[in-house]
ZALUMMI-847689 format. One line per 5 residues: for each residue z, x, y of N, C-alpha, C, O. Coordinates in nm, 4 decimals. Atoms other than C-alpha are relative to their C-alpha. Layout:
N
Z X Y Z X Y Z X Y Z X Y; ...
//
This chain:
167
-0.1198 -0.0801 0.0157 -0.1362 -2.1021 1.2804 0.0282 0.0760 0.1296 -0.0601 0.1136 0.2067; 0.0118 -0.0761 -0.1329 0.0382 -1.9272 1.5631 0.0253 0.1162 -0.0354 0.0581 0.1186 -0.1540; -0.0339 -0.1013 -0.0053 0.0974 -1.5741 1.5991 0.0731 0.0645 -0.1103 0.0458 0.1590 -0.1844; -0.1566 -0.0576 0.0714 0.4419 -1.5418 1.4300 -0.0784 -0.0650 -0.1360 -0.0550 -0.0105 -0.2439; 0.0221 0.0680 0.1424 0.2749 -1.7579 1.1544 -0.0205 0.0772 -0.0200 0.0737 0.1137 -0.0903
0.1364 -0.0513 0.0278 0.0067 -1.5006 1.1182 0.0902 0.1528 -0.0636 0.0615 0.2179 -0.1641; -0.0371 -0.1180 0.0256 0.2452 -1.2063 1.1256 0.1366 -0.0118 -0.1391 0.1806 0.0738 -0.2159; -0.1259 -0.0312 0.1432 0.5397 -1.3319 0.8614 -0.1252 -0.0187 -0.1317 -0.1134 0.0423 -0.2380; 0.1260 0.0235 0.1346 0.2010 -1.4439 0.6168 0.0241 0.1575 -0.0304 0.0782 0.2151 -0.1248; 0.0722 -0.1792 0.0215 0.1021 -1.0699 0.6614 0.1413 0.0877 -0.0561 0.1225 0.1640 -0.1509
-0.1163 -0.0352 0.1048 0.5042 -0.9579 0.5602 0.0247 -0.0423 -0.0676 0.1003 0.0158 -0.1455; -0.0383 0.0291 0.1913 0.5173 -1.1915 0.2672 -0.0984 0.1112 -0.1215 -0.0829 0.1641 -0.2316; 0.1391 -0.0535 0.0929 0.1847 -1.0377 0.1523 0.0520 0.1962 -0.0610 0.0467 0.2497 -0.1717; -0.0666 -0.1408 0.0246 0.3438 -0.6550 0.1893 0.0981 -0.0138 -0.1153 0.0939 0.0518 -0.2194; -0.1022 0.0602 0.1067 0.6522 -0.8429 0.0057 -0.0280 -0.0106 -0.1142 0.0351 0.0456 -0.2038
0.0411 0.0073 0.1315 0.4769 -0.9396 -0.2590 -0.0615 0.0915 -0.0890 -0.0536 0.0932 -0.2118; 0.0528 -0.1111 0.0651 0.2939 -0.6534 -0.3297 0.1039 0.0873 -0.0503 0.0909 0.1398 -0.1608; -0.1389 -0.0771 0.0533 0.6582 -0.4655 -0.3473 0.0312 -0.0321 -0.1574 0.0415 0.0404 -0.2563; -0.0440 0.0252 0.1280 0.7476 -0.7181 -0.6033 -0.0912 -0.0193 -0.1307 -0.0622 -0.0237 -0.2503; 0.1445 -0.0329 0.1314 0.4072 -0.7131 -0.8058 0.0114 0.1166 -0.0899 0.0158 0.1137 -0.2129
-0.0288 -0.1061 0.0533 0.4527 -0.3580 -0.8492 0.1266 0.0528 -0.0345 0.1217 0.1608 -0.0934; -0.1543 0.0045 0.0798 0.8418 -0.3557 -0.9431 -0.0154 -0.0302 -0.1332 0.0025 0.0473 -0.2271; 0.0107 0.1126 0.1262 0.7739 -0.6410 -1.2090 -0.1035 0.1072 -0.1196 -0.0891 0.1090 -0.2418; 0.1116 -0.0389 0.0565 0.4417 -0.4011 -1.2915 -0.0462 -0.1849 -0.0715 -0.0281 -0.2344 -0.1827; 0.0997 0.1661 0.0328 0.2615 -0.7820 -1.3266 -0.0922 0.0221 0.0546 -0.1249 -0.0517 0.1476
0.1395 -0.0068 -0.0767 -0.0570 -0.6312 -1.2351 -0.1033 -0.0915 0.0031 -0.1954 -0.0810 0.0840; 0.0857 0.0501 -0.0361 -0.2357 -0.8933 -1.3060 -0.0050 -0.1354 0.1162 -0.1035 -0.2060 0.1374; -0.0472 0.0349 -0.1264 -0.0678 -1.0745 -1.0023 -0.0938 0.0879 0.1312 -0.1386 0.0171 0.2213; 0.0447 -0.1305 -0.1129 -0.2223 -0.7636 -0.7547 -0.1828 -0.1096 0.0402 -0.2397 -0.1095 0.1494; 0.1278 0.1190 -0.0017 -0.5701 -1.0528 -0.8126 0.0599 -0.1152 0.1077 -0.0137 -0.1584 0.1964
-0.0655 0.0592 -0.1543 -0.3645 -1.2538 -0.5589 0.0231 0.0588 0.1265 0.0104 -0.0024 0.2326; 0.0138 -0.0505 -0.1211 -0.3260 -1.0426 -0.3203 -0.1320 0.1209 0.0652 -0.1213 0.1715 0.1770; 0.0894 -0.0957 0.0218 -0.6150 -0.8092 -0.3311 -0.1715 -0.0713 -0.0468 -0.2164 -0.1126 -0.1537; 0.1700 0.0406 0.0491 -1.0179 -0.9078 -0.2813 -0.0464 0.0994 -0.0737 -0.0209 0.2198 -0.0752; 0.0536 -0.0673 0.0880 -1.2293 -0.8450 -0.5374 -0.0585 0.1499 0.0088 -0.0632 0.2361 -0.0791
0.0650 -0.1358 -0.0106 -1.3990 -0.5553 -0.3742 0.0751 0.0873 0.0932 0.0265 0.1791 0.1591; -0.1414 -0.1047 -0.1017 -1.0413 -0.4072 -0.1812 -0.0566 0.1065 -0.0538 -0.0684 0.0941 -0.1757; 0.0057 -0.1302 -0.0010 -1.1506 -0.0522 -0.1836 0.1294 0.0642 -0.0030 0.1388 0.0748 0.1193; -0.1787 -0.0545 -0.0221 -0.7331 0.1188 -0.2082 -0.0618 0.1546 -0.0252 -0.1237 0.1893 -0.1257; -0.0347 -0.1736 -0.0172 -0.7304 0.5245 -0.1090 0.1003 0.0299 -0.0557 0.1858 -0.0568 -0.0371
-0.1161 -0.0464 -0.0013 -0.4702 0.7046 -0.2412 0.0253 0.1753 -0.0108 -0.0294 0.2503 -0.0916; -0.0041 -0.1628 -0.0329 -0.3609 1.0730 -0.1330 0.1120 0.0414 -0.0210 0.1888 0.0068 0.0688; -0.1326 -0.0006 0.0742 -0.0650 1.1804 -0.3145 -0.0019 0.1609 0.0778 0.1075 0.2172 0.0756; 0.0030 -0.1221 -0.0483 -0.1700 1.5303 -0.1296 0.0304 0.1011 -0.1321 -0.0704 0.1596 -0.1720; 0.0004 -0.0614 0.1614 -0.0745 1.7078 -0.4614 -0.1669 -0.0299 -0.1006 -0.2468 0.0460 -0.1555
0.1530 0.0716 0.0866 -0.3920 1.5678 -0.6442 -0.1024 -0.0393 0.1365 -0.0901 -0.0857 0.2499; 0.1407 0.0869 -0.0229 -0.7517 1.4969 -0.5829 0.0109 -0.1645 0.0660 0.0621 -0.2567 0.0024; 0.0570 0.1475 -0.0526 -0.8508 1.1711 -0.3386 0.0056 -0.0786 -0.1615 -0.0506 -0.0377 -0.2631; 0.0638 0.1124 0.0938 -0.8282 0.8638 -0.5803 -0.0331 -0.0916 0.0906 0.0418 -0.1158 0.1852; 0.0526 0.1237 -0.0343 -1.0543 0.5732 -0.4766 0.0008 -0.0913 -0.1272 -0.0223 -0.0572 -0.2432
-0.0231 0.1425 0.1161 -0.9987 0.2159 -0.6718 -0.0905 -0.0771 0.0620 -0.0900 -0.0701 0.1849; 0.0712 0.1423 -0.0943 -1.2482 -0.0844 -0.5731 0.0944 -0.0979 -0.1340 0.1212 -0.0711 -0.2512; -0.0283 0.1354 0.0463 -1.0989 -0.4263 -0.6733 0.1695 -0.0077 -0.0668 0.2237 0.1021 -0.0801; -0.1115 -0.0343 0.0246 -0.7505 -0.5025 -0.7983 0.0436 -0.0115 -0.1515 0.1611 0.0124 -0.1793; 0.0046 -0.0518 0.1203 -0.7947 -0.4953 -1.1624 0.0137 0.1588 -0.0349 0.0879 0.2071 -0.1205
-0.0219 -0.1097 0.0810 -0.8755 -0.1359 -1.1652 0.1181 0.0513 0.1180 0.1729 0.1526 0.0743; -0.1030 -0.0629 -0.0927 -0.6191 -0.0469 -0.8678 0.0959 0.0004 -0.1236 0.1229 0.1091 -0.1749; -0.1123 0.0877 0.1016 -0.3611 -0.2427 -1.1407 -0.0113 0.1877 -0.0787 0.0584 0.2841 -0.0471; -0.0096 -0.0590 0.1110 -0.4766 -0.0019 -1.4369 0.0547 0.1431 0.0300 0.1312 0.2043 -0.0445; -0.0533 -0.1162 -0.0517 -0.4360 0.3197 -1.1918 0.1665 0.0568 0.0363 0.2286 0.1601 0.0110
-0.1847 -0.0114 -0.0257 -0.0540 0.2610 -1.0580 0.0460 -0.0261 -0.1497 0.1366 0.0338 -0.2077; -0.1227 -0.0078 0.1448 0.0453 0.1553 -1.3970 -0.0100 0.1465 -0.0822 0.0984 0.2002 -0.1053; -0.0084 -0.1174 0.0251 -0.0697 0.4833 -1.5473 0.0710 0.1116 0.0537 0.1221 0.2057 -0.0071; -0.1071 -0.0892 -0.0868 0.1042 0.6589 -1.2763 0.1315 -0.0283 0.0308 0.1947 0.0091 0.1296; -0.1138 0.0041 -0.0543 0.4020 0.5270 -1.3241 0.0829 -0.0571 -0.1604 0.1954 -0.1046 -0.1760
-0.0477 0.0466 0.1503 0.4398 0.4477 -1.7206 0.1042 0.1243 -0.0222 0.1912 0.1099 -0.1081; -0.1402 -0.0847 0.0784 0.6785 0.7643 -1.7550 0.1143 -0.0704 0.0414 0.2176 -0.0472 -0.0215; -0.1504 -0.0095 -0.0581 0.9483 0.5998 -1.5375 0.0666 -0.1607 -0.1028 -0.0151 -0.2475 -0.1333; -0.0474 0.0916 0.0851 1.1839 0.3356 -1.7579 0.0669 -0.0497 0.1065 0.1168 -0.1581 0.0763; -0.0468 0.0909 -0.1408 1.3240 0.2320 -1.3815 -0.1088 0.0672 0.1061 -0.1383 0.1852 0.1248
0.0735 -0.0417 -0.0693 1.0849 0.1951 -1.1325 0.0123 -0.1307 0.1210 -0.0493 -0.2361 0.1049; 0.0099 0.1037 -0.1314 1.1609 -0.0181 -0.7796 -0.0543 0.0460 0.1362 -0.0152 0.1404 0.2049; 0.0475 -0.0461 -0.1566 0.9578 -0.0162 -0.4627 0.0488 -0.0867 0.0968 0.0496 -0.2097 0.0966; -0.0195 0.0754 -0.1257 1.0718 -0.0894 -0.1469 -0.0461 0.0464 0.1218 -0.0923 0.1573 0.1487; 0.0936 -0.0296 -0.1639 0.9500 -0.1132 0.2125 0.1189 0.0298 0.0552 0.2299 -0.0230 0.0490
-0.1225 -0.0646 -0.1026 1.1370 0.0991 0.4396 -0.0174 -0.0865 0.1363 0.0782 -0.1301 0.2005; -0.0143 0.0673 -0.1191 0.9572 -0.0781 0.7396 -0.1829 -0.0525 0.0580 -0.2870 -0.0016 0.0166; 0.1499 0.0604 0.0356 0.6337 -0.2772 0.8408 -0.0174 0.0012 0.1134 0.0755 0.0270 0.1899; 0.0746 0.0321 -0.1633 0.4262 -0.3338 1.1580 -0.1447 -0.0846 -0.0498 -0.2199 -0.0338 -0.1329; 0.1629 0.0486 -0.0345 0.1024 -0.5460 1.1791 -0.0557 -0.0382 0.1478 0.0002 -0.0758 0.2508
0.0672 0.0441 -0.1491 -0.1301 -0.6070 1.4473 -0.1182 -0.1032 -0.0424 -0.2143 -0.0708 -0.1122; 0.1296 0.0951 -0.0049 -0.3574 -0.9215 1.4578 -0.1131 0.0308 0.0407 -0.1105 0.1465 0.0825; 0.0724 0.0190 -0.0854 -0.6707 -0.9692 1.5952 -0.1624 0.1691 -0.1170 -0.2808 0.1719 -0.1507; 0.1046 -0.1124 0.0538 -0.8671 -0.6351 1.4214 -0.0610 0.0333 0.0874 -0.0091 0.0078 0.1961; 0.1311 -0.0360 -0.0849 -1.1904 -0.4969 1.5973 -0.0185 -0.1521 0.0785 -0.0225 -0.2623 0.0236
0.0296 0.1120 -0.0298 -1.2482 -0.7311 1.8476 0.0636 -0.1616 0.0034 0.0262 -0.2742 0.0362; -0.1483 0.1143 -0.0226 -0.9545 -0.9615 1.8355 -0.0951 -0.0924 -0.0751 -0.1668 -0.1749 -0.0185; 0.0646 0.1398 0.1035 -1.1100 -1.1753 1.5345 0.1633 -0.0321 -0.0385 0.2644 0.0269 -0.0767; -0.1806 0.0737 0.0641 -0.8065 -1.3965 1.4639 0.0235 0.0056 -0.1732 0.1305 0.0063 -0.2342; -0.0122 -0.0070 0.1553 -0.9313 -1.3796 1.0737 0.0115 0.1794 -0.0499 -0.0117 0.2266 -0.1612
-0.0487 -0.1741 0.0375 -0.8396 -0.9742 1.0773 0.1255 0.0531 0.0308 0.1940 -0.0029 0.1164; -0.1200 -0.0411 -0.0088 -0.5584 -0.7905 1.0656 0.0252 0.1204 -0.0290 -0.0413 0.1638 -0.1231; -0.0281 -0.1719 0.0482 -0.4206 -0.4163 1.0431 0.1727 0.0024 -0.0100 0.2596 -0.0689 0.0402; -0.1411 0.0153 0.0213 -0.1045 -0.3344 0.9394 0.0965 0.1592 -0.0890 0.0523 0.2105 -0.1918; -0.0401 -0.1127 0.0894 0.0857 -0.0421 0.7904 0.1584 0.0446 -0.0553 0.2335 0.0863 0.0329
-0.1383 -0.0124 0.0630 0.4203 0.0103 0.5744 0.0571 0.1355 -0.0460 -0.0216 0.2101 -0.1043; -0.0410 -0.0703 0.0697 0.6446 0.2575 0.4774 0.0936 0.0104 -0.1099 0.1978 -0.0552 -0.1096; -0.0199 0.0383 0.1673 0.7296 0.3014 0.1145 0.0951 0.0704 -0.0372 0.0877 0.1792 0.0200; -0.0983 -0.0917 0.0790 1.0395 0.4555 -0.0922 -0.0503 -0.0742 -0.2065 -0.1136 -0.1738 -0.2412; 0.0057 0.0129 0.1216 1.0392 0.4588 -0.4871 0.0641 0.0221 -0.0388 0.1117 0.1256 0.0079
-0.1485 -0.0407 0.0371 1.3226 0.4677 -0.6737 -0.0444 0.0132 -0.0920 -0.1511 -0.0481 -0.0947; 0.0895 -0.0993 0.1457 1.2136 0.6413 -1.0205 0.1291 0.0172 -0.0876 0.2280 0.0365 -0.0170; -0.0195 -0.1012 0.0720 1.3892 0.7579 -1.3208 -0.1044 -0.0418 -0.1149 -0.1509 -0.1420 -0.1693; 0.1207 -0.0246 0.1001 1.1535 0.9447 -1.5394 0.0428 0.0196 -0.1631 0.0970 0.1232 -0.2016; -0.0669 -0.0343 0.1437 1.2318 0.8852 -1.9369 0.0272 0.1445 -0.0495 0.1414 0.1904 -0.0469
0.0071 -0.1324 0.0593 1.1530 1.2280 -2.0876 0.0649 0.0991 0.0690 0.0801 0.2034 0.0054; -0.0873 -0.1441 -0.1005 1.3391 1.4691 -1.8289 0.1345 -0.0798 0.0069 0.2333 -0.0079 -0.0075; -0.1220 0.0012 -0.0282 1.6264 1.2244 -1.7707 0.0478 0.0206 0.1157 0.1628 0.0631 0.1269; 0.0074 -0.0449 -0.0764 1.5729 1.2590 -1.4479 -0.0296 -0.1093 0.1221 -0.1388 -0.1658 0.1294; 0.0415 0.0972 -0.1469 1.5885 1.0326 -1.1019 -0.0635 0.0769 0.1170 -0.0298 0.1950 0.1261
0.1047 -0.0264 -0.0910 1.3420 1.0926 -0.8116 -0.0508 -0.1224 0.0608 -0.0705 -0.2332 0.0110; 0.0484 0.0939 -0.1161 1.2284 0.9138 -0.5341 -0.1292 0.0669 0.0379 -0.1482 0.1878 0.0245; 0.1387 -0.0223 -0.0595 0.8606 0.9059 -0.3820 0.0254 -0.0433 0.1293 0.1229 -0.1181 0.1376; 0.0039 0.0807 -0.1349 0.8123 0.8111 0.0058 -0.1612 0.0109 0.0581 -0.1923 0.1283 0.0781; 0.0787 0.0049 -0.0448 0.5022 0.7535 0.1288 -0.0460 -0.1265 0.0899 0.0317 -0.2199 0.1096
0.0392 0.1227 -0.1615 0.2557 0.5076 0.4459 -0.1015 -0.0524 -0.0982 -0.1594 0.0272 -0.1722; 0.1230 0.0734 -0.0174 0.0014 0.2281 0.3589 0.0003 -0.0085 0.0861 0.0975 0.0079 0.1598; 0.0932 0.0274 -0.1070 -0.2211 0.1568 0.5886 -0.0799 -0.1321 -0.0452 -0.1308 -0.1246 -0.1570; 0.1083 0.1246 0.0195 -0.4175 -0.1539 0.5559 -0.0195 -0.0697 0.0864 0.0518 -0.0904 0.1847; 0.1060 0.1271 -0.0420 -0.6920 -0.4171 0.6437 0.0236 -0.1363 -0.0763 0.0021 -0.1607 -0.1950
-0.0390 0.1401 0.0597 -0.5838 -0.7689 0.5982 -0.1466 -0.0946 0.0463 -0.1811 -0.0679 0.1614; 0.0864 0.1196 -0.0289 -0.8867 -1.0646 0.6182 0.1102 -0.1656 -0.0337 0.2062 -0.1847 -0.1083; -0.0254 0.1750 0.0279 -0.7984 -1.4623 0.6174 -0.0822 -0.0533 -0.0585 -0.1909 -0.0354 -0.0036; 0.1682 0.1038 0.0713 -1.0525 -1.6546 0.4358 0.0547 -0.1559 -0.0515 0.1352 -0.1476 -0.1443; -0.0442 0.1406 0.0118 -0.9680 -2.0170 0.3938 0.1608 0.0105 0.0323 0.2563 -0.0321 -0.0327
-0.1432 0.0521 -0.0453 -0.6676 -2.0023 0.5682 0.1175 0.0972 -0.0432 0.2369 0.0817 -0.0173; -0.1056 -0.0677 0.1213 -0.5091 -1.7235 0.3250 -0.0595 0.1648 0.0598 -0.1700 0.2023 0.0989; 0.0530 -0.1021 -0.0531 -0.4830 -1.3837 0.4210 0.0113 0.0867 -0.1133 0.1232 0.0671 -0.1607; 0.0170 -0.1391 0.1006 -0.5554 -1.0644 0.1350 0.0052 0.1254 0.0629 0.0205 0.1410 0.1841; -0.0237 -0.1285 -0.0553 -0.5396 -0.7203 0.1693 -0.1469 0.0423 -0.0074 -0.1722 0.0678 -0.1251
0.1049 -0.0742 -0.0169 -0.9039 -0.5853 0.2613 -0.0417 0.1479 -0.0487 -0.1446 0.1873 -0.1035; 0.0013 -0.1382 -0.0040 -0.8562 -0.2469 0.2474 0.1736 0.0936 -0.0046 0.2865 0.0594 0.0306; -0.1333 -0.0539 0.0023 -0.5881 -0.0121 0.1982 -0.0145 0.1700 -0.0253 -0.0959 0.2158 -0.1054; 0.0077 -0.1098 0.0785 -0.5009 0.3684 0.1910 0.1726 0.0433 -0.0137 0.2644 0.0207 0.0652; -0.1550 -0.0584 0.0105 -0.1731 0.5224 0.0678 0.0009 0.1853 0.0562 -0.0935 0.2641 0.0507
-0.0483 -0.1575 -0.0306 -0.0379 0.8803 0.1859 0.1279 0.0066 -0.0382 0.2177 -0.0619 0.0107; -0.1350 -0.0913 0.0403 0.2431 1.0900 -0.0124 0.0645 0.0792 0.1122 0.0326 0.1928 0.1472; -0.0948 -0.1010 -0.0638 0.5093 1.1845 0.2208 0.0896 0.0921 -0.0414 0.1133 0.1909 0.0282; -0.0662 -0.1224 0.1007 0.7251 1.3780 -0.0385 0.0899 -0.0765 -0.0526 0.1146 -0.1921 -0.0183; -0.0162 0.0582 0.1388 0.8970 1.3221 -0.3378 0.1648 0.0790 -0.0096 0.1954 0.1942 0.0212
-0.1607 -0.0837 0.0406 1.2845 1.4044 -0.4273 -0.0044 0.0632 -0.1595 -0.1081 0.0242 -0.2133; -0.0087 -0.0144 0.1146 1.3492 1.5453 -0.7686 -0.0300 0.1661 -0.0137 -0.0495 0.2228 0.0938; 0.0036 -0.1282 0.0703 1.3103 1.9209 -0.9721 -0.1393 -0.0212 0.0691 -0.1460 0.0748 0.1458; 0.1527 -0.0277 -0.0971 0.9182 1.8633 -0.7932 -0.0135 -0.0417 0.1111 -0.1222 -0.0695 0.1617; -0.0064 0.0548 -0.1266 1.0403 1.7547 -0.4920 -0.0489 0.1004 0.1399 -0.0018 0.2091 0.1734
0.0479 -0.0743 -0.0916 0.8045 1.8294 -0.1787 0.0356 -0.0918 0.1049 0.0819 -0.2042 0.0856; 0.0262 0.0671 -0.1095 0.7829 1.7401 0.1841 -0.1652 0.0080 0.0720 -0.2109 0.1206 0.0919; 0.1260 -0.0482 -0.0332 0.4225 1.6961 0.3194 -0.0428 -0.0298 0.1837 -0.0314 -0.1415 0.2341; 0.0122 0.0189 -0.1201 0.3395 1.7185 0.6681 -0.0600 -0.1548 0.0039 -0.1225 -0.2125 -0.0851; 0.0232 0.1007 -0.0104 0.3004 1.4069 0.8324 -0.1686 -0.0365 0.0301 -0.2326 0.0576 0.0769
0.1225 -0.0387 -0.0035 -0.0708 1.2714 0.8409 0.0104 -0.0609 0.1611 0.0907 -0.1384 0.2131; 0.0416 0.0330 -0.1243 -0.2360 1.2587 1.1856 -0.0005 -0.1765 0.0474 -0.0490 -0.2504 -0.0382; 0.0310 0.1329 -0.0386 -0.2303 0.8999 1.3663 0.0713 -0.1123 -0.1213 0.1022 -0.2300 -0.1031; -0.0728 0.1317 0.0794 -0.0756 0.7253 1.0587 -0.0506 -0.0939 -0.0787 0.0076 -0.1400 -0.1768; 0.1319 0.0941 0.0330 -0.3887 0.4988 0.9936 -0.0084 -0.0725 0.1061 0.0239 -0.0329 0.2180
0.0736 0.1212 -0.0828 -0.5255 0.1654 1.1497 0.0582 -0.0556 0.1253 -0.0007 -0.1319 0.2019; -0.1164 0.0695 -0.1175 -0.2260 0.0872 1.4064 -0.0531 0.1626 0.1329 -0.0009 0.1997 0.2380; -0.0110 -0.1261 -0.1583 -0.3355 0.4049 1.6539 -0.0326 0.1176 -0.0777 -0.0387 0.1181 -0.2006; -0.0365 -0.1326 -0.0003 -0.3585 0.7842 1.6738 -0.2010 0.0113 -0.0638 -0.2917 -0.0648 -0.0302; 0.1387 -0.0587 -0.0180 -0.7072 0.9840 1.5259 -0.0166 -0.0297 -0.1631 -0.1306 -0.0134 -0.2066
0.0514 0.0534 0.1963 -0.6942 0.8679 1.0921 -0.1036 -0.0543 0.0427 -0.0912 -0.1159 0.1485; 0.1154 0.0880 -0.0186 -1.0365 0.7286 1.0942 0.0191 -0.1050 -0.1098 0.0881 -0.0834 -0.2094; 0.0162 0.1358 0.1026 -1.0993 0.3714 0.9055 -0.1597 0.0026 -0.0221 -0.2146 0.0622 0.0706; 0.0952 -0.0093 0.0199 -1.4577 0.3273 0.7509 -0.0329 -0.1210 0.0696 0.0568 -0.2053 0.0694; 0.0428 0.0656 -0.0908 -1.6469 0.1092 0.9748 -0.0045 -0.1763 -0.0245 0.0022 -0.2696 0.0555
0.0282 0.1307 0.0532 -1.6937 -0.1920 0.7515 0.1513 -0.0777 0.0122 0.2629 -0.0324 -0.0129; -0.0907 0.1252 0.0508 -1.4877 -0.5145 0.7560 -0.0432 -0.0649 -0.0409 0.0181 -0.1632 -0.0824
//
């Protein structure tokens, strides 16, 4: 594969994850997501959640998102970089930014979320998954609508976010 192959694979894969979690067809998220994907998520409002694997990632977003009776995600805008630690052609980093379009049944009420993944993509027979992943809450529209400072460095593409050492 060349380059450009390597990098539209890695925006279908973001793509699909959009439309996994639109559909809520979590048990789709097993396609894109190795068994032992570790996913961060820092809503900054709440406690660190850690998920391993994409079964229980699945069971976590759907709970967090069963009040809304419309719920569409979209990517505001993507970047990846090939190569990982060491320019391995089977790694990849990459990071998106997210909007949510929400309305919540019981209030009657529309709200938007915005927040960054960050992720670790691997190839393994030719197919690339999402390795690793962390989310950050940038702020939220609505009657609880915040703004949260932006986080340092962003994640895996630059700046001082640290990544845990393992690939």
């Amino acid at each position: 594969m060349s380059a450009t192959d390597d990098v539209v694979a890695l925006q279908r894969l973001q793509q699909r994850y959009a439309d996994v979690v639109t559909r809520r067809a979590w048990p789709e998220l097993a396609e894109l997501f190795r068994p032992d994907t570790v996913v961060e998520v820092d809503t900054v409002t709440r406690p660190l959640v850690e998920t391993i694997g994409p079964e229980a990632f699945g069971r976590f977003v759907a709970g967090a998102i069963e009040r809304f009776d419309f719920f569409a995600f979209t990517i505001l805008s993507s970047v990846v970089d090939l190569g990982g630690p060491d320019d391995d052609p089977d790694r990849a980093r990459g990071r998106f930014f997210m909007r949510e379009v929400r309305h919540e049944t019981a209030i009657d009420e529309w709200n938007d979320a915005f927040g960054v993944y960050s992720d670790r993509y691997v190839r393994i027979d030719g197919r690339w998954w999402i390795a690793a992943r962390r989310y950050r809450s940038m702020g939220r529209t609505g009657t609880d609508g915040t703004v949260h400072p932006s986080p340092l460095g962003l994640g895996p593409l630059g700046g001082d976010a640290p990544w845990p050492d393992a690939w």
